[in-house]
C-alpha positions as CSV (number, residue, x, y, z in Angstrom):
1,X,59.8,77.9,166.1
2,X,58.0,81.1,167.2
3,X,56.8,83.1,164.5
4,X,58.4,86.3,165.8
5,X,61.7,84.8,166.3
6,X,61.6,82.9,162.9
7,X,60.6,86.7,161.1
8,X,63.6,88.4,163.1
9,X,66.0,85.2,161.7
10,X,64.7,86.1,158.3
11,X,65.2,90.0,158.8
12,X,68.6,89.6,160.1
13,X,69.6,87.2,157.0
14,X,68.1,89.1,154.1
15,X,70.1,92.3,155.2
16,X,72.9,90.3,156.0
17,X,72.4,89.0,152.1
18,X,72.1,91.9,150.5
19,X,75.4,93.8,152.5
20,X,77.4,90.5,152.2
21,X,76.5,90.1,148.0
22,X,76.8,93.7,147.2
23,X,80.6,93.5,148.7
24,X,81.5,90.6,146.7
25,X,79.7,91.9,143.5
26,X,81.4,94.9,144.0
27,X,84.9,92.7,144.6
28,X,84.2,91.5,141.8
29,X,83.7,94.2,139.4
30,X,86.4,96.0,140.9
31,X,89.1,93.2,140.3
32,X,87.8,91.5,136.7
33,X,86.1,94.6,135.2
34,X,88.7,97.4,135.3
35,X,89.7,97.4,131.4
36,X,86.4,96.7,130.5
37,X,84.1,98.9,128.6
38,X,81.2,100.1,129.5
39,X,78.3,97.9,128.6
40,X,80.5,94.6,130.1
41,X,79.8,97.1,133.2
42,X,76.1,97.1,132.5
43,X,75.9,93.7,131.8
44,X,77.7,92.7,134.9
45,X,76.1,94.7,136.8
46,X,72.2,94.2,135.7
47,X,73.0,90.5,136.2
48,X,74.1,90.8,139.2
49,X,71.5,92.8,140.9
50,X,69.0,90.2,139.4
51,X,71.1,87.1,141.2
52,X,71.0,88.6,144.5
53,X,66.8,87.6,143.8
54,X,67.6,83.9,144.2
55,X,68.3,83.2,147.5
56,X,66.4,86.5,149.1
57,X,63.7,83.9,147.1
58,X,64.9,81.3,149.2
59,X,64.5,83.2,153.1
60,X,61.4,84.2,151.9
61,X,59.6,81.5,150.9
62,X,61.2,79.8,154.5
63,X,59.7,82.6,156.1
64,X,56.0,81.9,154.8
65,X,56.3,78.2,155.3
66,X,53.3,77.6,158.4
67,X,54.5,75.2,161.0
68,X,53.9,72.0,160.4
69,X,51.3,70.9,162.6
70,X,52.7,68.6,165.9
71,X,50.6,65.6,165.7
């Protein structure tokens, strides 16, 4: 795969990522966290926007990877 197209795939899916888990996180908090106080909020919400690191983790390291040479 060309390099370009494999760094525009990788753009594409780490915004994708971060608009797609921010919805869902904020789904989330929205429906379970209503009559909660407020450090459940900051707790929630500081683990949260660490987990998000795991799979951006993921594309990136895919998008490092060299080719594997054709032999």
């Amino acid at each position: 795969m060309p390099i370009r197209l494999k760094k525009l795939i990788g753009t594409f899916l780490l915004v994708a990522l971060v608009i797609i888990y921010a919805l869902v996180a904020s789904i989330v908090a929205v429906a379970q966290l209503s009559e909660s106080g407020p450090l459940v909020h900051f707790l929630f919400f500081l683990f949260s926007g660490l987990l998000w690191v795991l799979p951006a983790m993921g594309i990136i390291k895919w998008l490092i990877l060299e080719p594997r040479p054709k032999g």
